[in-house]
DSSP file (Angstrom, degrees, kcal/mol; ACC not computed):
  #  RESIDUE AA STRUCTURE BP1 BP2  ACC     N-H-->O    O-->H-N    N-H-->O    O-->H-N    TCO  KAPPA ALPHA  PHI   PSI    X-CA   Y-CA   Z-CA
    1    1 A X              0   0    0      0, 0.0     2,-0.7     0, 0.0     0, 0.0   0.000 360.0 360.0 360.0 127.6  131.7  238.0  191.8
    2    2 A X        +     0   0    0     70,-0.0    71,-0.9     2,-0.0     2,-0.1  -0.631 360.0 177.3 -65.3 110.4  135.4  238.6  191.1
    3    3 A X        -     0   0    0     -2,-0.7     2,-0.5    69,-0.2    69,-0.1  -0.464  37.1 -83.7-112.2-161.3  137.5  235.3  192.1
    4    4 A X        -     0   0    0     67,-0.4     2,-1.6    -2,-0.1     3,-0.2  -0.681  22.0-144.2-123.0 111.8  141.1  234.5  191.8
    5    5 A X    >>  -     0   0    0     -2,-0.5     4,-4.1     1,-0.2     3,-2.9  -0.589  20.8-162.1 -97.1 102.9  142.4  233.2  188.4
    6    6 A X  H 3> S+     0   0    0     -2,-1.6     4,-1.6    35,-1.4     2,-0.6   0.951  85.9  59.3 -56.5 -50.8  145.2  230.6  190.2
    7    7 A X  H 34 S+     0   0    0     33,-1.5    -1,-0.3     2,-0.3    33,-0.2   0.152 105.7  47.2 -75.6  20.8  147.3  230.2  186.8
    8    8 A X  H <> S+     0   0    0     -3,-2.9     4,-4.1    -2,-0.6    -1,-0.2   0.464 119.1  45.7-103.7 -46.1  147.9  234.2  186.8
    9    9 A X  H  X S+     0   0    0     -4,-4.1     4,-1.4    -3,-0.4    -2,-0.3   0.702 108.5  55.6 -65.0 -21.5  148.8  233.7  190.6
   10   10 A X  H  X S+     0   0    0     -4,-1.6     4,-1.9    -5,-0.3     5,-0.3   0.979 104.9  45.1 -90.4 -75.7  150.6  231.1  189.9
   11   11 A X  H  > S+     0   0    0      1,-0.2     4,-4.4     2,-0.2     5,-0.5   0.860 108.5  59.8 -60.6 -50.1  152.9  232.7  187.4
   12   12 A X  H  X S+     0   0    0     -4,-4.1     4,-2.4     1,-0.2     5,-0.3   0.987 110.0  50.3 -40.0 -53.0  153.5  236.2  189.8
   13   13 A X  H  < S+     0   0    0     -4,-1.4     4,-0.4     1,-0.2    -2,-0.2   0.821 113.6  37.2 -72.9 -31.1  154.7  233.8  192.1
   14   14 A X  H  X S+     0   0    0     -4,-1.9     4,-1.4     2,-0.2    -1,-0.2   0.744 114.3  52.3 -15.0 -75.8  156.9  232.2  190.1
   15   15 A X  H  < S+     0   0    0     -4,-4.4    -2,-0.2    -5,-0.3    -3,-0.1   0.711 109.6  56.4 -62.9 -18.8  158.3  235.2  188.0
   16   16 A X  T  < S+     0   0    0     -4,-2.4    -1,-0.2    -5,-0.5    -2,-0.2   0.903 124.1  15.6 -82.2 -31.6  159.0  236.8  191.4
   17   17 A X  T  4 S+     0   0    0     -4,-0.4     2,-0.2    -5,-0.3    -2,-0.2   0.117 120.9  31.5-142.4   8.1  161.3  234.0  193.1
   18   18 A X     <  -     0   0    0     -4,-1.4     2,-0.2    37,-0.0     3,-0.1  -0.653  69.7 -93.2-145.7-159.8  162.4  231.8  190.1
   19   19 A X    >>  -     0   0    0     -2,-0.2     4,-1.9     1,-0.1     3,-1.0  -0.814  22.4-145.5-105.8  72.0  163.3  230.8  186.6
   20   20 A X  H 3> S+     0   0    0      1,-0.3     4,-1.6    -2,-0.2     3,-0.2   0.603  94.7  49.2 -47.3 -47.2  160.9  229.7  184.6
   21   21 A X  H >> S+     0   0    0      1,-0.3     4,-1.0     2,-0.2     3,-0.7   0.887 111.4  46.5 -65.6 -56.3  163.3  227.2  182.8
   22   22 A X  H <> S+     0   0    0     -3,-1.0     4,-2.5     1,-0.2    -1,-0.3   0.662 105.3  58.4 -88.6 -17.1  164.6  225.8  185.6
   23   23 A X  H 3< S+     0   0    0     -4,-1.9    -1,-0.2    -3,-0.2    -2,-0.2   0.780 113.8  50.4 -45.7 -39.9  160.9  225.3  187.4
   24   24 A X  H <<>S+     0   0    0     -4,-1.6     5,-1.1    -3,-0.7    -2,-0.2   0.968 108.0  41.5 -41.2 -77.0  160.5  223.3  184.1
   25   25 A X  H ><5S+     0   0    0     -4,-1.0     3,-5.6     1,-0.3     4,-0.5   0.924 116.3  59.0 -36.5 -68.8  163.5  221.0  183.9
   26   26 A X  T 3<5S+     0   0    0     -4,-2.5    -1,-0.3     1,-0.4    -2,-0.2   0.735 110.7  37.7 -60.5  -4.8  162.7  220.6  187.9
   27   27 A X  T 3 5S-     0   0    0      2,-0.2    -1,-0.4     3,-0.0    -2,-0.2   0.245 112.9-119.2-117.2  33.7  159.2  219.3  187.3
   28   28 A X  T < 5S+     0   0    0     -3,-5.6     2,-0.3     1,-0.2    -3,-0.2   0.939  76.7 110.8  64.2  41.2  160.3  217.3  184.3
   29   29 A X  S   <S-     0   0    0     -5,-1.1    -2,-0.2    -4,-0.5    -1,-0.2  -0.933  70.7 -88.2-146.3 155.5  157.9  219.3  182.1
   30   30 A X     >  -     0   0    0     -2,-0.3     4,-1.3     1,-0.1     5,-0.1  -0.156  22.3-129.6 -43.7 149.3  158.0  221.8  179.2
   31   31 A X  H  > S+     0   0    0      2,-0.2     4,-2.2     3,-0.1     5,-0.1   0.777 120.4  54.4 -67.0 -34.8  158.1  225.9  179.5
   32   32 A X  H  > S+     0   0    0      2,-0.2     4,-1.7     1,-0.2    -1,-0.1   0.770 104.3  54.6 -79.8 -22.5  155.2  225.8  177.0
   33   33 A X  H  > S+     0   0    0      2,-0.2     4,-1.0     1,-0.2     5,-0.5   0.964 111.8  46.3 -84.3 -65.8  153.4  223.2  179.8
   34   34 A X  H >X S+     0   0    0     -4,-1.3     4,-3.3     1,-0.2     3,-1.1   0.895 106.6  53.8 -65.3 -35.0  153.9  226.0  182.4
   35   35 A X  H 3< S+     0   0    0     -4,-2.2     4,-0.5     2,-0.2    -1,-0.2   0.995 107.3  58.8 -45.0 -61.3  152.7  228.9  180.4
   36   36 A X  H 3< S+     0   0    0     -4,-1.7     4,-0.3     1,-0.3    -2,-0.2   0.574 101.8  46.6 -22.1 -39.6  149.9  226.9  180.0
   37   37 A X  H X< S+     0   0    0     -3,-1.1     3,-0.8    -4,-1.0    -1,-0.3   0.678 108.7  56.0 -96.7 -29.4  149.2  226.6  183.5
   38   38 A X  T 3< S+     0   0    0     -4,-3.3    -2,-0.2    -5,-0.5    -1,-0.2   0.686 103.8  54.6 -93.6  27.9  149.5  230.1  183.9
   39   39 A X  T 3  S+     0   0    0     -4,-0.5    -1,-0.2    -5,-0.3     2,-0.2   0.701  93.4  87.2 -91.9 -30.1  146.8  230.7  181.0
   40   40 A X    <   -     0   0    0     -3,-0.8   -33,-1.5    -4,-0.3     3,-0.1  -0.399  67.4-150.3 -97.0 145.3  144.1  228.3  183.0
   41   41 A X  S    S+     0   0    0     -2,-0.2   -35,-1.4   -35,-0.2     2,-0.4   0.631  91.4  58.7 -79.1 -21.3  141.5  230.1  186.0
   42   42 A X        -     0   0    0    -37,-0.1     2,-0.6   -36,-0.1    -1,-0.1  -0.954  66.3-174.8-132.5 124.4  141.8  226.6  187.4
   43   43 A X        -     0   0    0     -2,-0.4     5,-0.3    24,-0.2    -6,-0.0  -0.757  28.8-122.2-117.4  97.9  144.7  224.5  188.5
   44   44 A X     >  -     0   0    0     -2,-0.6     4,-1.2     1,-0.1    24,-0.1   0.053  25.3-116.5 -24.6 143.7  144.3  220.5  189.7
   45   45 A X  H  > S+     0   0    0      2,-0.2     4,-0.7     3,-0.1     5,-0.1   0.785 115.5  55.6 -28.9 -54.5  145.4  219.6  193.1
   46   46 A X  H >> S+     0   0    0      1,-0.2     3,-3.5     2,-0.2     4,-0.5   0.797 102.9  67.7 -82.1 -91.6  148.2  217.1  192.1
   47   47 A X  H 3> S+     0   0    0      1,-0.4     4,-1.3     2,-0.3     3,-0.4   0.196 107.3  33.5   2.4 -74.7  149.4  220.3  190.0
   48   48 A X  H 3< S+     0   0    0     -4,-1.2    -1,-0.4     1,-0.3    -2,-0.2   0.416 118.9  49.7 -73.7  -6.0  150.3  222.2  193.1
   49   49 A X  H <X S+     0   0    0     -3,-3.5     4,-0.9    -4,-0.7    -1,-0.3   0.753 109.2  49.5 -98.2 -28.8  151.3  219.5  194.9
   50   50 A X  H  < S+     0   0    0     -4,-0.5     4,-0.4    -3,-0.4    -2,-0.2   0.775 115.5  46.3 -72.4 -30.8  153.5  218.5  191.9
   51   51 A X  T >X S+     0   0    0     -4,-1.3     4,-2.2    -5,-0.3     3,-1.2   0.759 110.7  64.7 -90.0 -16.4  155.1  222.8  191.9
   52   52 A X  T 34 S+     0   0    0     -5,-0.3     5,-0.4     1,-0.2    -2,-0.2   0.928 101.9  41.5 -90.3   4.2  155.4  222.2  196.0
   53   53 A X  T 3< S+     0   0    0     -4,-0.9    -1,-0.2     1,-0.1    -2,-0.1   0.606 120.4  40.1 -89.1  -0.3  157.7  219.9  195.9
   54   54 A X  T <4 S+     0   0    0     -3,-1.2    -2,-0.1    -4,-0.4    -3,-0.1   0.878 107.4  73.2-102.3 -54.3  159.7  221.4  193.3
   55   55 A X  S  < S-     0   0    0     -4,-2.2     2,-1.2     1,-0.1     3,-0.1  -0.344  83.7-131.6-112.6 142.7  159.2  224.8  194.7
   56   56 A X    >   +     0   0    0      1,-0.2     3,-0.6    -2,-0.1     4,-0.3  -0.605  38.6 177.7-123.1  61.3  161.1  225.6  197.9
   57   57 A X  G >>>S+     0   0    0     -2,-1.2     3,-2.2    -5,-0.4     4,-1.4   0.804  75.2  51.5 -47.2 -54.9  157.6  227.2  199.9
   58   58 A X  G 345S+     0   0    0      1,-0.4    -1,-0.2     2,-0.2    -2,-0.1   0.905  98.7  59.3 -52.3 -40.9  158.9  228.0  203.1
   59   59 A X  G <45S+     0   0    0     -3,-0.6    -1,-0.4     1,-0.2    -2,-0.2   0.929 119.2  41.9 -62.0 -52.2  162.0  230.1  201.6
   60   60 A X  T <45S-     0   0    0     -3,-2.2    -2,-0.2    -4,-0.3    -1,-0.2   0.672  96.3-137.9 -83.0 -43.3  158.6  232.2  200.1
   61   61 A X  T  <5 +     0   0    0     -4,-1.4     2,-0.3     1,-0.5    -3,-0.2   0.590  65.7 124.0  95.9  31.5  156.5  232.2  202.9
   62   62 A X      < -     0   0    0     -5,-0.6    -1,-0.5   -49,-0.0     2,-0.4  -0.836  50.6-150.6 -96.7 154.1  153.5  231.3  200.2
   63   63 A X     >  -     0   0    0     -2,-0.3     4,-0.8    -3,-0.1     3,-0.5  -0.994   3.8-160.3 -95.3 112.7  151.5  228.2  200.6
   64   64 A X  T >4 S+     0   0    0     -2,-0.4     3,-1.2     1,-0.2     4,-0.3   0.849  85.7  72.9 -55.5 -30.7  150.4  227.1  197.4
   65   65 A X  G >> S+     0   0    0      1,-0.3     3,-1.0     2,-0.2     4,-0.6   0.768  87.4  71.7 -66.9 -44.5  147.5  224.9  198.4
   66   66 A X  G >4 S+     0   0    0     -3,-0.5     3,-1.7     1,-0.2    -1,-0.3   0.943  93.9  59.1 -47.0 -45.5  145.7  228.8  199.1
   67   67 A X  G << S+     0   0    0     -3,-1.2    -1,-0.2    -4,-0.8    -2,-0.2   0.923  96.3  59.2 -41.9 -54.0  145.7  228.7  195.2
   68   68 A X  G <4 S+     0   0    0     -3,-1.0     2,-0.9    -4,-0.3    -1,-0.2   0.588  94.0  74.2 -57.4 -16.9  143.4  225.3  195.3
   69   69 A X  S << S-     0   0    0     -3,-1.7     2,-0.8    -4,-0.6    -1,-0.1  -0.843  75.0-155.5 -95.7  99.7  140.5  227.2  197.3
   70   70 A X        +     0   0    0     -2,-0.9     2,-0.2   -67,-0.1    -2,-0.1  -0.596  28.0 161.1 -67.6 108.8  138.8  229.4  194.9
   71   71 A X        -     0   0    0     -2,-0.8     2,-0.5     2,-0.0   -67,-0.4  -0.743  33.7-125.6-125.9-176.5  137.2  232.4  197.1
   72   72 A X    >   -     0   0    0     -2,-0.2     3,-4.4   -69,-0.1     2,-2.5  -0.921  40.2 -90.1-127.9 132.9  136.0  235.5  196.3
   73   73 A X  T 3  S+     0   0    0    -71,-0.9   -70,-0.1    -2,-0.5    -1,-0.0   0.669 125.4  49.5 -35.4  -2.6  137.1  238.7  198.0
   74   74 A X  T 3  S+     0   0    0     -2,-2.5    -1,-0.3     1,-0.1     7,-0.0   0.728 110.5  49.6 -99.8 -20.3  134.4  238.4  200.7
   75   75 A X  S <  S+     0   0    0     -3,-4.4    -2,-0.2     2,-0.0     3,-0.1   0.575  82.3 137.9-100.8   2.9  135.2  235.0  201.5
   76   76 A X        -     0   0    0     -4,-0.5     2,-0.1     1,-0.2     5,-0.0   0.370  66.8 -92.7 -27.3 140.7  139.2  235.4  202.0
   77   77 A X     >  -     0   0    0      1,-0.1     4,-1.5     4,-0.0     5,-0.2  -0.486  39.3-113.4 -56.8 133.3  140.9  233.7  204.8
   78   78 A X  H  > S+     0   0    0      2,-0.2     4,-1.3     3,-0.1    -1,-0.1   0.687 116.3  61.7 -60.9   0.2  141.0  236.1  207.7
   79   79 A X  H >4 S+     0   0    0      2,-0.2     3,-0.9     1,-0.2     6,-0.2   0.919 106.5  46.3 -71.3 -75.8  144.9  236.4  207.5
   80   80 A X  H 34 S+     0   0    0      1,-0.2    -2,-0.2     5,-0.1    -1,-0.2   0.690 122.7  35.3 -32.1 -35.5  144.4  237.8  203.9
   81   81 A X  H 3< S+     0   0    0     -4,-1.5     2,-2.3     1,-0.1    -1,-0.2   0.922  86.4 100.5 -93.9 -44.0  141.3  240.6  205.3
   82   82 A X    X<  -     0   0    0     -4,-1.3     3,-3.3    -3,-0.9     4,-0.3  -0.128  61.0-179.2 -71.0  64.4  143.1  241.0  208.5
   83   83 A X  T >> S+     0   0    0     -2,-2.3     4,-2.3     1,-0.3     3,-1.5   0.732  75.8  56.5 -40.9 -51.9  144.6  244.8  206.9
   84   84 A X  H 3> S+     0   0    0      1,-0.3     4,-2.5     2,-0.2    -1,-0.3   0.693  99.3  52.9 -65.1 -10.4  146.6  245.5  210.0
   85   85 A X  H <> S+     0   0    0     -3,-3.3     4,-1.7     2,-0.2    -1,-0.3   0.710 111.5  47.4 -79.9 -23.4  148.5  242.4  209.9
   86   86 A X  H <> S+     0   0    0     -3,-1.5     4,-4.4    -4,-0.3     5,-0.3   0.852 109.5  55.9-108.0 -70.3  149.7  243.2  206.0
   87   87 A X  H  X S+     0   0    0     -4,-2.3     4,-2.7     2,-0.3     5,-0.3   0.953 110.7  42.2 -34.3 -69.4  150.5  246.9  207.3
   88   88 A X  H >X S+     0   0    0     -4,-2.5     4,-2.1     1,-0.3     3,-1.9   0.985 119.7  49.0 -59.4 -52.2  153.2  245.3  210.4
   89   89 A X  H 3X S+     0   0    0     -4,-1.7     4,-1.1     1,-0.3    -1,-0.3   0.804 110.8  42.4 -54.0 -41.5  154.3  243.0  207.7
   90   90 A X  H 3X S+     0   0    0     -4,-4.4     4,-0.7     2,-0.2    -1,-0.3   0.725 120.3  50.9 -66.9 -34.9  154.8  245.9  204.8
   91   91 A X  H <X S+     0   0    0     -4,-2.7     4,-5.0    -3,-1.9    -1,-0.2   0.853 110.2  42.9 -82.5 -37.6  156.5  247.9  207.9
   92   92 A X  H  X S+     0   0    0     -4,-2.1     4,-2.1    -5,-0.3    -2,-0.2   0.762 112.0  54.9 -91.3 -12.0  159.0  245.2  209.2
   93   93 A X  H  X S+     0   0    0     -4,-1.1     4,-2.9    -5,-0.4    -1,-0.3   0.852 108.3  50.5 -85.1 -15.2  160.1  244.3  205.5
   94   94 A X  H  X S+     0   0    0     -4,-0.7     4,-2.2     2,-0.2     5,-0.2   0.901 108.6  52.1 -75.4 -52.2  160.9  248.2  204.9
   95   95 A X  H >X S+     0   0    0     -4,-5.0     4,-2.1     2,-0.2     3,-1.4   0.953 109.4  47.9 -54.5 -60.0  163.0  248.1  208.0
   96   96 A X  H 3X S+     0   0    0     -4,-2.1     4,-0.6     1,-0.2    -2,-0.2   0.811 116.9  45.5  -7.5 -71.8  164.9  245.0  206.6
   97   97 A X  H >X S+     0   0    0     -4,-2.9     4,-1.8     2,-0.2     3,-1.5   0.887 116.3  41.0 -43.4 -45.7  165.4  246.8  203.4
   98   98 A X  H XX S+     0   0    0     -4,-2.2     4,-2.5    -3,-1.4     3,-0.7   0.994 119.4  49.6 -99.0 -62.3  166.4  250.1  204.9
   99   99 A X  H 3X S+     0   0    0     -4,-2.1     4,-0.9     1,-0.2    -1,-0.4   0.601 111.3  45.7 -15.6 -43.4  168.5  247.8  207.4
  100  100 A X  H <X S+     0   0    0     -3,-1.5     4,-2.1    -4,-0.6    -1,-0.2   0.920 113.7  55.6 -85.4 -53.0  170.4  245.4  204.4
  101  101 A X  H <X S+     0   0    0     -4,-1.8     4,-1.4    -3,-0.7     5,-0.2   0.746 105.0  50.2 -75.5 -31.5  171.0  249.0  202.6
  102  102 A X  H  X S+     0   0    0     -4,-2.5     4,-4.1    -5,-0.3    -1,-0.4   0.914 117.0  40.4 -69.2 -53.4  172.8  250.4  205.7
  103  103 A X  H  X S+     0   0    0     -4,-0.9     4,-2.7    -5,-0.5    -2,-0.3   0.862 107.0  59.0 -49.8 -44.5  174.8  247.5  205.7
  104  104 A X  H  X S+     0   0    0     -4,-2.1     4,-1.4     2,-0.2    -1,-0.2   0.807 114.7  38.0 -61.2 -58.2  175.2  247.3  202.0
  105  105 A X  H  X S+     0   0    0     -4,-1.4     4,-3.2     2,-0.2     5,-0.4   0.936 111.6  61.3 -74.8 -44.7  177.1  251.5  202.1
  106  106 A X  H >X S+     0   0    0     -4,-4.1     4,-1.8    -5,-0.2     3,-1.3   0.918 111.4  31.5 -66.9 -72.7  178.7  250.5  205.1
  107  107 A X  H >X S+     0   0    0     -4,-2.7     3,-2.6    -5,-0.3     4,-0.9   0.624 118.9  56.5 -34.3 -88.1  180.8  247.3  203.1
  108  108 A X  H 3< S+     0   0    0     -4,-1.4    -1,-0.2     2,-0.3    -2,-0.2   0.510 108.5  47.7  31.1 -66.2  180.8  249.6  199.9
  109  109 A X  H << S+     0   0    0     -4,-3.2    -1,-0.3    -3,-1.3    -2,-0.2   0.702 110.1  54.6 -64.5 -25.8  182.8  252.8  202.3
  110  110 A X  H <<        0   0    0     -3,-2.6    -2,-0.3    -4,-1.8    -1,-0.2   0.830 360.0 360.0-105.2 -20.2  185.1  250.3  203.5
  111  111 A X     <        0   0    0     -4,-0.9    -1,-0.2    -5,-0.3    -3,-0.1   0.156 360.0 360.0  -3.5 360.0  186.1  249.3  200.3
């Protein structure tokens, strides 16, 4: 059974919405310490509790604490299995984009 290597997750989420350096500094730690965690299959509790306080979840709409349950794709929380829910989400962030992008040409033309 496949499960979830949290210090791979850890790092997407990270690399997606941050700085590594400055994730560092904030948690008073090395870059080399956070690579580190995103080498390990397992991440401690106080860990995650130590990146949510640094890491600004809501502005991400991740929880971290889903990292601290190790499941395995049959045992997912039903928001994660629940395909159509993923689908409206994937739909209404395209409209956003497409939306921002309108907005974006319109400022751009009146230039």
């Amino acid at each position: 059974m496949a499960s979830i290597h949290m210090g791979a997750q850890l790092e997407k989420i990270i690399r997606r919405h941050y700085n590594i350096t400055e994730v560092a500094v904030a948690m008073g730690i090395s870059r080399v310490s956070l690579y580190n965690w995103f080498k390990r299959e397992d991440l401690d509790k106080r860990i995650l509790d130590q990146l949510s306080k640094v890491l600004n979840e809501n502005d991400l709409g991740v929880d971290l604490n889903l990292l601290a349950h190790k499941y395995t794709p049959e045992s997912k929380p039903d928001i994660l299995k629940n395909e159509e829910y993923w689908k409206t989400k994937y739909i209404d962030l395209l409209e956003k984009m497409h939306q921002l992008t309108l907005e974006q040409n319109l400022k751009d033309k009146a230039s």
